[in-house]
C-alpha positions, 0 to 999 in steps of 0.5 A: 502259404502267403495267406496263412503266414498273413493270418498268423502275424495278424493273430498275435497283433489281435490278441494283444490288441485285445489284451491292451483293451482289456487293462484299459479298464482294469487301470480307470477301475484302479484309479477311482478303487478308493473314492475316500482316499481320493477325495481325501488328497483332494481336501489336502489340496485344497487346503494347501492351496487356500493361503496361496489363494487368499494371498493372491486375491488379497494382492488385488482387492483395495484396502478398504474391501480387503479388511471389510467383513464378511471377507470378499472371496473373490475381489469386487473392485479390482485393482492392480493398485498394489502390485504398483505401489509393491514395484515402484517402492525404491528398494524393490529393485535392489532387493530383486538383485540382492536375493537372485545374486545370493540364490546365484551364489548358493546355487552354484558354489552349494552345489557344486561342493555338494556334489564333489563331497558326495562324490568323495563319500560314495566312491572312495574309503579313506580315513575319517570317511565314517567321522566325516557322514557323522559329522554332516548329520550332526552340524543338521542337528544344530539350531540354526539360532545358536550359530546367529552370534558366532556368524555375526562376529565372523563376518564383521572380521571378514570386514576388516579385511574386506567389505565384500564379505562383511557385514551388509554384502550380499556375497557374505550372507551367501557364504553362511547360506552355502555353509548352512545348505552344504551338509545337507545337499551333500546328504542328499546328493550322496543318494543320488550318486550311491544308485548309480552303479560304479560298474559304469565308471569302470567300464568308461575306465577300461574304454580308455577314459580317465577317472575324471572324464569317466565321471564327466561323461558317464556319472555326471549326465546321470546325476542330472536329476540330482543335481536339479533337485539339491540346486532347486533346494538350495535357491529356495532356502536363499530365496525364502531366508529370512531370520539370518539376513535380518541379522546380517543385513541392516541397510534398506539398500542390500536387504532381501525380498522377505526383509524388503516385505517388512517396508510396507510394515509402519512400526506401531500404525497401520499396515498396507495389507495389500502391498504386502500381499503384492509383494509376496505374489512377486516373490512367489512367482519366480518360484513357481517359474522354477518349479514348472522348469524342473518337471520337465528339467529331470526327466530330461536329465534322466533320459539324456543320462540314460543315453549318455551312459 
């Protein structure tokens, strides 16, 4: 009796054993089904990583095999020589500080007043709901050059009154930063919040939680993802954002990274190539530091918000 029960709890086991056996193959079939779309994506790729590559094998070639012809794909003489001269320029480092202070600020006040407006616009109906969605797609519409003059002259009245958020502060291009990436982070972060279901809420309310803490311990740790993602975009635009502090900002000592760029450009002579190339891979780096953190960053927030909730 025993025997015959071991065969049958053995048979199942085989059978899908078997069948896992049999999808193997079906799934590498899948995979390389369309070889010309396959080798299609990888052209793509190849081209979106060509300017990555030549930016980076220019940022160690000297300027002499750098601007010779025909070009040197890979560097002959290599040379850290220009990540030395990108560094030891007197307004790197302040230029460092200056775009982590306003890729900080945008982060954490963008944000977090994306995630309460689309909190607001998803949960509750009241009125001026529809007028206020409208109104976030319509400021998107705008041209980012037809506020230059209004903002300029907004921040040279906050001056007068203080110069911290005046013209050549940091914290006050960060404040049209966040008044630029608001509407649209609070787009994107509404679709986040729309697919959790609200049925979770109410069943932490009828737990005994409150409205707030059923938002914290519930919706928040599932809007995890969200909330990297909207964050991730919003650091990017403060960190790549160039025509904006250009106007705002004046002095070689509170520049940004890509306006500190311009330093190595010497107004109608020659221009160091090298340096240049230097500093963009500097600047290029964090991001993909932050990048290679998000991956595993949301699906981390997507599993701890499942259990969570």
């Amino acid at each position: 009796m025993s025997h015959a029960t071991a065969k049958n709890q053995i048979a199942p086991a085989n059978a899908s054993g078997g069948s896992d056996v049999k999808t193997a193959p079906r799934q590498r079939n899948r995979r390389f089904k369309h070889p010309v779309a396959n080798v299609l994506a990888i052209l793509i790729a190849l081209l979106w990583l060509v300017p990555v590559y030549w930016m980076v094998n220019s940022a160690f070639q000297p300027d002499r095999d750098l601007l010779s012809w025909p070009p040197n794909l890979i560097p002959k003489n290599f040379t850290f020589d220009n990540f030395f001269t990108a560094i030891t320029n007197p307004n790197f480092f302040p230029a460092l500080r200056a775009s982590l202070t306003a890729g900080a600020l945008t982060v954490a006040f963008g944000a977090t007043g994306a995630l309460l407006a689309s909190f607001a616009l998803s949960r509750f109906r009241f009125r001026g709901r529809t007028i206020m969605i409208i109104a976030i797609l319509v400021v998107q519409m705008i041209p980012a050059e037809a506020l230059f003059i209004s903002q300029y002259r907004m921040l040279d009245e906050f001056g007068q009154y203080s110069s911290i958020f005046g013209l050549n502060s940091v914290v006050g291009l960060s404040l049209l930063y966040i008044g630029t990436i608001v509407p649209f982070i609070t787009w994107m972060m509404r679709g986040f919040v729309d697919g959790i279901p609200i049925e979770l809420e109410e069943a932490a309310k009828v737990d005994g939680c409150s409205a707030v803490g059923a938002f914290m311990r519930v919706t928040l740790p599932l809007l995890a993802p969200g909330i990297v993602a909207t964050s991730v975009f919003g650091f990017l635009f403060a960190w790549n954002e160039y025509t904006l502090a250009l106007i705002v900002l004046s002095k070689d000592s509170s520049v940004t990274l890509p306006i500190w760029l311009q330093s190595f450009q010497q107004g109608l002579k020659s221009t160091d190539w090298g340096a240049v190339m230097a500093g963009a891979t500097l600047i290029a780096i964090p991001v993909i530091i932050i990048f290679l953190i998000v991956q595993n960053k949301i699906s981390q927030g997507m599993v701890a918000g499942a259990v969570k909730g």
